[in-house]
C-alpha positions in Angstrom: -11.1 -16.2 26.1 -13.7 -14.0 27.6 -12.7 -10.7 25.6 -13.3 -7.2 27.5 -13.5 -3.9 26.1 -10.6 -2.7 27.0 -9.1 -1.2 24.0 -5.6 -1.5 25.5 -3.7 -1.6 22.4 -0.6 0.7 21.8 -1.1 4.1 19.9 0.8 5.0 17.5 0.1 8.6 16.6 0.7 10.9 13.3 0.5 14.8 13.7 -0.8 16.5 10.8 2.3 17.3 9.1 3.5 21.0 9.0 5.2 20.8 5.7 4.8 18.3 3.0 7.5 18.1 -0.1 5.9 19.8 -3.2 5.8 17.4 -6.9 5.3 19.2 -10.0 3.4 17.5 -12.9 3.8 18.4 -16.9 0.6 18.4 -19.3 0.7 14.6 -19.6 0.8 14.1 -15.9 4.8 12.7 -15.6 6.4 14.9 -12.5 9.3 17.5 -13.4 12.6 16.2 -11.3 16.3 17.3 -11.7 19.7 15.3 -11.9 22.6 15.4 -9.9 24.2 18.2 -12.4 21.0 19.7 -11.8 19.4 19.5 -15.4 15.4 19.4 -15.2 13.4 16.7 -16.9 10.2 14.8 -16.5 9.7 11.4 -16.1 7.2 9.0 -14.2 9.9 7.3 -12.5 9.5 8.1 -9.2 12.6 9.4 -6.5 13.4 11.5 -4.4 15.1 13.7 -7.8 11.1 14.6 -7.8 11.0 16.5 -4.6 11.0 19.9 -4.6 10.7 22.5 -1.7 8.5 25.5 -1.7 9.8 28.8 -0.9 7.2 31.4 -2.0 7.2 31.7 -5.8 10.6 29.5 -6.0 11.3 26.0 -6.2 14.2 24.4 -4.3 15.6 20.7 -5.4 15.8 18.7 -2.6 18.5 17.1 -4.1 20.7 19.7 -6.1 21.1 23.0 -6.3 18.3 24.0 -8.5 16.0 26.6 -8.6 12.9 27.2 -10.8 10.8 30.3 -10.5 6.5 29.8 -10.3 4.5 32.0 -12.1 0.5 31.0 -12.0 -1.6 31.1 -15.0 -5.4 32.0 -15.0 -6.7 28.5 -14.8 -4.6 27.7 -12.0 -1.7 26.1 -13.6 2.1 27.5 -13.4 4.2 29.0 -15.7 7.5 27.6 -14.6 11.6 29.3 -15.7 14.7 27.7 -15.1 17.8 30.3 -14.6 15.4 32.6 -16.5 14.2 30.2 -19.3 11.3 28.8 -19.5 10.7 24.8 -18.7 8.7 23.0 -22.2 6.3 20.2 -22.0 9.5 17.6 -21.3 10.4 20.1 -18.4 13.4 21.3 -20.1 14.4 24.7 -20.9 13.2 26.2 -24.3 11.5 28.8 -25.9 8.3 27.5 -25.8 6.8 26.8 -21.8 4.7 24.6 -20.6 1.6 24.7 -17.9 2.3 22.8 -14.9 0.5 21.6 -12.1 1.8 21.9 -8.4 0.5 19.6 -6.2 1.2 18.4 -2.7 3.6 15.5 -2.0 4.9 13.7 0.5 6.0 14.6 4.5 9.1 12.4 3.8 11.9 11.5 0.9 10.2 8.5 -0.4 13.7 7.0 0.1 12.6 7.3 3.9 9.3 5.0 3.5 11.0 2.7 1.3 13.3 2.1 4.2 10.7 1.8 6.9 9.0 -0.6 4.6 11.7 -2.8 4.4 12.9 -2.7 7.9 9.3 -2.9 9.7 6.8 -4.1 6.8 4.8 -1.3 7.4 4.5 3.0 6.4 2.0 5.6 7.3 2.0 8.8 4.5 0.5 11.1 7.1 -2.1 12.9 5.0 -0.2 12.7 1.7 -3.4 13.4 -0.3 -4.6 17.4 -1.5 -7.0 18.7 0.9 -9.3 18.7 -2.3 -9.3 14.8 -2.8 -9.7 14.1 0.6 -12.5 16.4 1.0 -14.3 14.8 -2.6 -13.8 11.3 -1.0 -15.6 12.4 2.1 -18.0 13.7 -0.4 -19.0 10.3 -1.8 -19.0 8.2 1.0 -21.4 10.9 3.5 -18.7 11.5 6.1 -17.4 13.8 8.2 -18.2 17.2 6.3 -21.1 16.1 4.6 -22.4 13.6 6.8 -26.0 14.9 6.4 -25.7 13.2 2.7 -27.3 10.4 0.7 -24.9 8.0 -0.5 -25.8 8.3 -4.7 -27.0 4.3 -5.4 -27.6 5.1 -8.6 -24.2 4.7 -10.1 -20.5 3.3 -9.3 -18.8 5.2 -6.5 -15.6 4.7 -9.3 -17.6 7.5 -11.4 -18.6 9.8 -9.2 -15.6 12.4 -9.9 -11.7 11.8 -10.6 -11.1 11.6 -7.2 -11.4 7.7 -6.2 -9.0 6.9 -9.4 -6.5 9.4 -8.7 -6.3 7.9 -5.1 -6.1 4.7 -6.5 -2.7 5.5 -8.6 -1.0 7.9 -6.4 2.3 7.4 -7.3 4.3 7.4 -3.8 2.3 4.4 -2.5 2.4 2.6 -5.4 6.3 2.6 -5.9 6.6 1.6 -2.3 4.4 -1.6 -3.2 6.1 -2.5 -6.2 9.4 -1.6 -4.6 8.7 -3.8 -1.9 7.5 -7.0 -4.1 10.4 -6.5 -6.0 8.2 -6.2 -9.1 7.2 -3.7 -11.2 4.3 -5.6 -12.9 1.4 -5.0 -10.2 -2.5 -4.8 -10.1 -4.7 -4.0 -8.0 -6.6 -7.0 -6.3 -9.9 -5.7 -6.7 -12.0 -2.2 -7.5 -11.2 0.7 -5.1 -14.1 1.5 -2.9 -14.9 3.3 0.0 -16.5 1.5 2.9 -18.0 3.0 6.1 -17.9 1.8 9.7 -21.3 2.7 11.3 -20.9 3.1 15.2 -20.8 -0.1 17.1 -24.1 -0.8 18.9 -22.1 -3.1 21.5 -24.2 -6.6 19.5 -23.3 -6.8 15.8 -20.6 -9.2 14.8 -17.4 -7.5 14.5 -13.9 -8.3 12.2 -11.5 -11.0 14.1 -7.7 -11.5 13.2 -6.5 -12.1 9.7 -3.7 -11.6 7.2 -5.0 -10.5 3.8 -5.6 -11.9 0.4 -4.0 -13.9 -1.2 -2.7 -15.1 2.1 -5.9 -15.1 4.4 -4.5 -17.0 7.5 -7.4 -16.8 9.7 -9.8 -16.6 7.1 -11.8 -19.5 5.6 -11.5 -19.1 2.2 -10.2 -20.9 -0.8 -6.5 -20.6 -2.3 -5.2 -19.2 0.3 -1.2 -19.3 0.9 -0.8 -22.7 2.0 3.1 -22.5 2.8 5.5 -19.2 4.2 6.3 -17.4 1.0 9.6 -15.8 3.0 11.8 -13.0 0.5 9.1 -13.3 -2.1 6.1 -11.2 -1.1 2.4 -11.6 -2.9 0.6 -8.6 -1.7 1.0 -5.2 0.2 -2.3 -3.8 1.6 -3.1 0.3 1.4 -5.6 1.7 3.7 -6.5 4.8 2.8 -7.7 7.2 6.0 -11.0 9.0 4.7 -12.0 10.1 7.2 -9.6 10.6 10.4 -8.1 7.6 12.3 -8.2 7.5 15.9 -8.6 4.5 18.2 -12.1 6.2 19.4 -13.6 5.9 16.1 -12.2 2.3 15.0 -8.9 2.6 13.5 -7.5 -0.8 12.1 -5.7 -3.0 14.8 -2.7 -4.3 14.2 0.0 -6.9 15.7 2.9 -5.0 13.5 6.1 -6.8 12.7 3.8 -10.2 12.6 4.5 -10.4 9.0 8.1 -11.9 9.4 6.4 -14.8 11.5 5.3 -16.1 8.5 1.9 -17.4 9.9 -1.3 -16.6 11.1 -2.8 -15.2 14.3 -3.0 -17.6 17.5 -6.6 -18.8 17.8 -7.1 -17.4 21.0 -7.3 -14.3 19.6 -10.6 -14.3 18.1 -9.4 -15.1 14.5 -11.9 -14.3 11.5 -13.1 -17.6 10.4 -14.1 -18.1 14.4 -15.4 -14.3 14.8 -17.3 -14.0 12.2 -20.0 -16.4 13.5 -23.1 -14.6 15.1 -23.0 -15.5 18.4 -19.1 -15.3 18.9 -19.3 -12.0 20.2 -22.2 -12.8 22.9 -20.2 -15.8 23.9 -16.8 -14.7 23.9 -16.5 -11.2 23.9 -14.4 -9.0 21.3 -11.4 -10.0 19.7 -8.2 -9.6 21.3 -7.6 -6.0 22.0 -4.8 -5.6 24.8 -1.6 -4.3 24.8 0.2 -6.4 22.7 -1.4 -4.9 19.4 -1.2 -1.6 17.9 -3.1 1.3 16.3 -2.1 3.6 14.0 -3.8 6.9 14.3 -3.4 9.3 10.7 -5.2 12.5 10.1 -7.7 12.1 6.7 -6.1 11.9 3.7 -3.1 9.4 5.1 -2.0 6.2 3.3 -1.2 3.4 5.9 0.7 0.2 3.7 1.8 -3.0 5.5 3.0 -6.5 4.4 -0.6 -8.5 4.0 1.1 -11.0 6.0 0.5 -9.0 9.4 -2.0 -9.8 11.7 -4.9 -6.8 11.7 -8.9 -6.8 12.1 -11.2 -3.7 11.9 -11.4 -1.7 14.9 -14.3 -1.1 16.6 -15.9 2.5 16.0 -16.4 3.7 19.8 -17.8 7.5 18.4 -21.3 8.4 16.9 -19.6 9.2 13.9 -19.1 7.2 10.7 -15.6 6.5 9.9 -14.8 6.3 6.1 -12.0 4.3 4.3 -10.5 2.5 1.1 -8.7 -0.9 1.1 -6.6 -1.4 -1.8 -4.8 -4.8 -2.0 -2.0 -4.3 -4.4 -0.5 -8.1 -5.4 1.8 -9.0 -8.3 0.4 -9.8 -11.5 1.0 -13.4 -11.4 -1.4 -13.6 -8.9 -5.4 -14.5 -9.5 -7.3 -11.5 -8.9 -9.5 -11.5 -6.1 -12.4 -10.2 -7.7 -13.0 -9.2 -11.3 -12.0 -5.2 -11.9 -12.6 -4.7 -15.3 -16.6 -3.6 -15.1 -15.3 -0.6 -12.5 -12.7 0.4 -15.4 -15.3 0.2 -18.2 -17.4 1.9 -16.4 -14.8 5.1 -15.4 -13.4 4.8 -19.0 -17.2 5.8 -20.0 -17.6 8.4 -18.0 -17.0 12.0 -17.3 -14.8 11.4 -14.5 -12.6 9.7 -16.9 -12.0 13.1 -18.7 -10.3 14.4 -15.6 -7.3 12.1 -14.9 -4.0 13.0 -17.2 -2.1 10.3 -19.6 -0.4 9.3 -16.5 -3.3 8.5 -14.3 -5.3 7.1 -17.4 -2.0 4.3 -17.9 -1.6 3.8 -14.4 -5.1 3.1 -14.0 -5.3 0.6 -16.7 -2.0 -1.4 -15.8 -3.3 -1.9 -12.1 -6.9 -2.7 -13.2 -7.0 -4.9 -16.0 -5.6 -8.6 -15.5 -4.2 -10.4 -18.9 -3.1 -13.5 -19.5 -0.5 -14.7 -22.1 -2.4 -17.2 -25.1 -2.7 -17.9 -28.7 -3.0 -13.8 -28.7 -0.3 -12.9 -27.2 0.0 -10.8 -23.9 -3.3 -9.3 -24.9 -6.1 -11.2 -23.5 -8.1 -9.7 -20.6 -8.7 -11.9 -17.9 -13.0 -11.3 -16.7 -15.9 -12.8 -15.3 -18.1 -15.4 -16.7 -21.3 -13.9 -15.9 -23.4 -16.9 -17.4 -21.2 -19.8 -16.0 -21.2 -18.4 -12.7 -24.9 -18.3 -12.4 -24.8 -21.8 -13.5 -22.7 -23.0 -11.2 -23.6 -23.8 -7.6 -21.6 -21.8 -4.9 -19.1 -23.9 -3.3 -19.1 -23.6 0.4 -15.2 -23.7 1.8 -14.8 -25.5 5.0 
């Protein structure tokens, strides 16, 4: 195959919504939600009982008949009353109210995504993220707004604000993925980071077709799925849009609905372990990018989540911008870890940032980060890195 740059793929578009579903969150971070008799409560279970519509300084269930009444505090918080009482720390009506925190939620029920999910192995939450996270992200990785930046080298991009943790437990995506593994004991594969695409300079080797860890067919790499894992699924994959993603400035490719074929990419499209060699591009163009693949196009601040089983690559950034993103690999926790995450969450725990995230984010953040193992302790043990034995050993090339 003599690859062209075409770029023929189909586009998939998301507008910027014009209305997301608001989500209320108590003092310890769980979200304020009603039942079907309409009685107000917090929890960190996530449903649709958590969505709530925002008419002016009232609150409409979107699943009962309840109405609370916003009143906003100093610092930015709410003062929130139910039929004239206020709600207390467990959202429930009492003497004594509570601050709350109103934040944006989701365009959809998550109901809706769950069933997407499930019927096509992939979502998009068009820009489901507060304009103030997606902006702080940009922040850190030198894009879009403050692309005249330096990227700060001199500490983990993990510590440099709440804003990377917060993205890395927001709670819609994360029930879809343990939702869709049918688990609720996940972790996340490796740290959360934000990477940037540079413009492509028409030369430099570029990402071929893969499935992700811990299947990587296409990849050469060790402990990979040898065998179709069918109903049981080992790892849903989160992209998180940074910056916006348009076909023009290298949005991921994908071949959706390729996860139910339970296998890897044809060869003849330019798969990873072939790509990635230096002179594959000079010899045989760009991967495969015709019409039988898609792109999905989010504004910033989207969530895109797909069965790891399905056939993607890295698009190719056609714009002089940088394009920023974060890949999150969410696997059950019987699966090995693909890289060791427990010097990113030492290192958050210890600083500032850490001071900004609630009692929800701080627990979510721990149970998707740190790996244990069951032994003569109990379920207590933290699975790391040997720093010392893996200097001593010698790297073992896979073939």
């Amino acid at each position: 195959m003599k690859g062209g740059d075409t770029f023929q793929e189909r586009t998939l578009r998301f507008a910027q919504p014009v209305n997301h579903y608001a989500m209320i969150a108590g003092p310890d971070g769980r979200f304020l939600g009603a039942d079907a008799d309409g009685d107000t409560h917090t929890t960190d279970a996530i449903s649709d009982g958590l969505m709530w519509h925002r008419r002016g300084a009232s609150l409409e269930h979107a699943r009962s008949s309840t109405v609370i009444q916003s009143d906003q505090a100093d610092d930015g918080r709410w003062r929130l009353s139910c039929a004239g009482k206020p709600l207390d720390a467990d959202g429930r009506p009492g003497s004594l109210g509570a601050l709350f925190f109103i934040t944006r939620g989701p365009e959809r029920l998550p109901s809706e995504y769950l069933a997407h999910l499930k019927t096509h192995g992939w979502a998009c939450l068009a820009a489901i993220l507060p304009p103030d996270i997606t902006d702080s992200l940009q922040r850190i990785a030198c894009t879009d707004g403050y692309s005249g930046r330096t990227p700060d080298r001199s500490r983990r991009q993990i510590c440099q604000g709440s804003a990377l943790a917060k993205t890395a437990v927001e709670p819609i995506s994360i029930w879809l993925a343990r939702k869709y593994m049918q688990t609720d004991d996940v972790r996340l594969a490796h740290s959360p980071a934000i990477g940037v695409m540079t413009p492509d300079d028409g030369q430099r080797t570029v990402q071929g077709w893969h499935s992700d860890y811990p299947y990587h067919w296409g990849i050469n790499a060790a402990g990979k799925v040898p065998t179709p894992s069918g109903a049981t699924v080992m790892g849903v994959q989160r992209i998180i849009c940074v910056s916006e993603f348009t076909k023009h400035r290298g949005a991921t490719a994908f071949k959706l609905g390729s996860h139910a074929l339970e296998r890897g990419p044809p060869e003849d499209w330019g798969v990873a372990a072939a790509v990635y060699h230096p002179d594959y591009r000079a010899a045989n163009g760009l991967p495969y990018n015709g019409p039988d693949a898609d792109v999905i196009e989010a504004p910033a601040g989207s969530m895109i989540l797909f069965d790891t089983r399905t056939w993607h690559r890295a698009g190719i950034n056609q714009s002089d911008e940088n394009r920023a993103a974060i890949l999150t690999d969410i696997t059950p926790a019987y699966i090995v870890p693909y890289s060791d995450t427990t010097g990113d969450y030492r290192a958050l725990v210890n600083s500032d940032a850490y001071g900004d995230l609630n009692e929800r984010e701080r627990q979510e953040f721990q149970r998707l980060m740190i790996h244990r193992f069951l032994g003569p302790a109990g379920p207590r043990s933290v699975i790391g890195t040997d720093t010392e034995l893996t200097e001593r050993l010698p790297l073992r090339r896979t073939r």
